[in-house]
Phi, psi and omega in degrees: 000152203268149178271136163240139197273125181301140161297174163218124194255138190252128181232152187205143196283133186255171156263023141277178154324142189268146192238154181238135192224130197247138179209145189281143204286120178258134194269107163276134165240153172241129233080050199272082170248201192317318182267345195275330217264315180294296179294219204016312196295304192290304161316302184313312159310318172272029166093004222260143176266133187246118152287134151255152179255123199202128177272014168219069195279354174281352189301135166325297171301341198271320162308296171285018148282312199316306213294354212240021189221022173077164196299331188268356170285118168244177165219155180208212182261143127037236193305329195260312171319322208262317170297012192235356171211167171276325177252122185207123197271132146225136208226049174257175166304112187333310179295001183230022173287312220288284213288330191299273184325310161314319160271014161300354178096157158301107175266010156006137126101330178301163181230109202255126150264119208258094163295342212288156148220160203267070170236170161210170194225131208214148174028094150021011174236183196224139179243104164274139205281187172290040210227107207263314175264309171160145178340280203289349160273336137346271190315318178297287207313307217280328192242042227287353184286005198289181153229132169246165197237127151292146160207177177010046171260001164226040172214188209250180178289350188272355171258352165318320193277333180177086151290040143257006167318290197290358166073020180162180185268148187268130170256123149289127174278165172216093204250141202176138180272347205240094206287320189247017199253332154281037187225308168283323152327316192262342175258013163289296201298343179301311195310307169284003192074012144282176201242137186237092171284114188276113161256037157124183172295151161341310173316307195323335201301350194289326174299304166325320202273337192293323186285359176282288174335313174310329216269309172324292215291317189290319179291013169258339180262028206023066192203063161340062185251173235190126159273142185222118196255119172258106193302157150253134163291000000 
């Protein structure tokens, strides 16, 4: 069955009856790194036209995701990127989230999917930053006209990249105040072939993220594991 890529529908005063004209919906991601790059790469296959947000978007690498992301792909700045779709992946280094975000310009009405945790990983061990409730309500606050969805914060980009890496199925959690705004999110997460779990409002991202810290410590200890959230009857 053909998958259909969601619309964003434009209505505009004629000097006839107003007519509605459908363009297929583009995914900004800011950040084409490992995770922006991988997601950006996958979508872009499954039709969707991908902006990347790149303070170096003429950089070699960065031309060669745009080239690997399908016919509808570009790369710019940032900020034109993130004005340029509704649905926008932000995918930066935790420490450059505050500033990153901020200078994007008005995001009224976007829909930010927040990969991020607020950790790092230095000398082979994992560092938690100081953040007493979690990145994505940080991330609402710098950005309240927004609306945001945690997502793909607890796996690694290589299984993003092929989730049949893991031998079974991978769950994304999914935390977010916004019913239908996770809803489009969970028809992302479809896309690439993970399973998309609402566990709840935007506070919950504090949990997701501690389980991102759990999935860093064992796999720096080598002992790799995929969360898979099984409802019970």
């Amino acid at each position: 069955m053909r998958r259909l890529i969601p619309t964003l529908m434009l209505v505009g005063a004629l000097s006839g009856p107003e007519t509605a004209a459908a363009t297929p919906e583009c995914i900004a991601i800011v950040g084409p790194g490992s995770v922006g790059g991988t997601l950006g790469q996958r979508w872009g296959a499954a039709g969707y036209p991908v902006v990347y947000g790149s303070r170096t978007p003429e950089a070699e690498r960065v031309q060669e995701i745009v080239r690997k992301s399908g016919a509808n792909a570009r790369a710019t700045t940032p900020e034109k990127a993130a004005q340029a779709c509704r649905l926008l992946l932000f995918a930066v280094p935790w420490e450059a989230a505050e500033l990153s975000v901020r200078s994007l310009g008005l995001l009224t009405g976007k829909v930010i999917i927040d990969a991020n945790n607020p950790l790092d990983v230095r000398d082979g061990r994992e560092i938690e930053l100081p953040v007493t409730d979690s990145a994505a309500e940080r991330l609402q606050a710098w950005a309240p006209g927004a609306v945001v969805v945690k997502a793909f914060n607890t796996m690694n980009w290589a299984v993003m990249a092929d989730p049949r890496s893991a031998a079974g199925p991978v769950s994304v959690p999914l935390s977010g105040d916004n019913a239908a705004a996770k809803a489009e999110v969970a028809e992302l997460v479809k896309i690439v072939g993970l399973e998309p779990v609402d566990v709840g409002p935007l506070r919950t991202a504090r949990y997701t993220e501690h389980m991102a810290l759990l999935y860093v410590s064992m796999s720096l200890r080598g002992a790799p594991h995929e969360f898979f959230l099984r409802p019970r009857k």
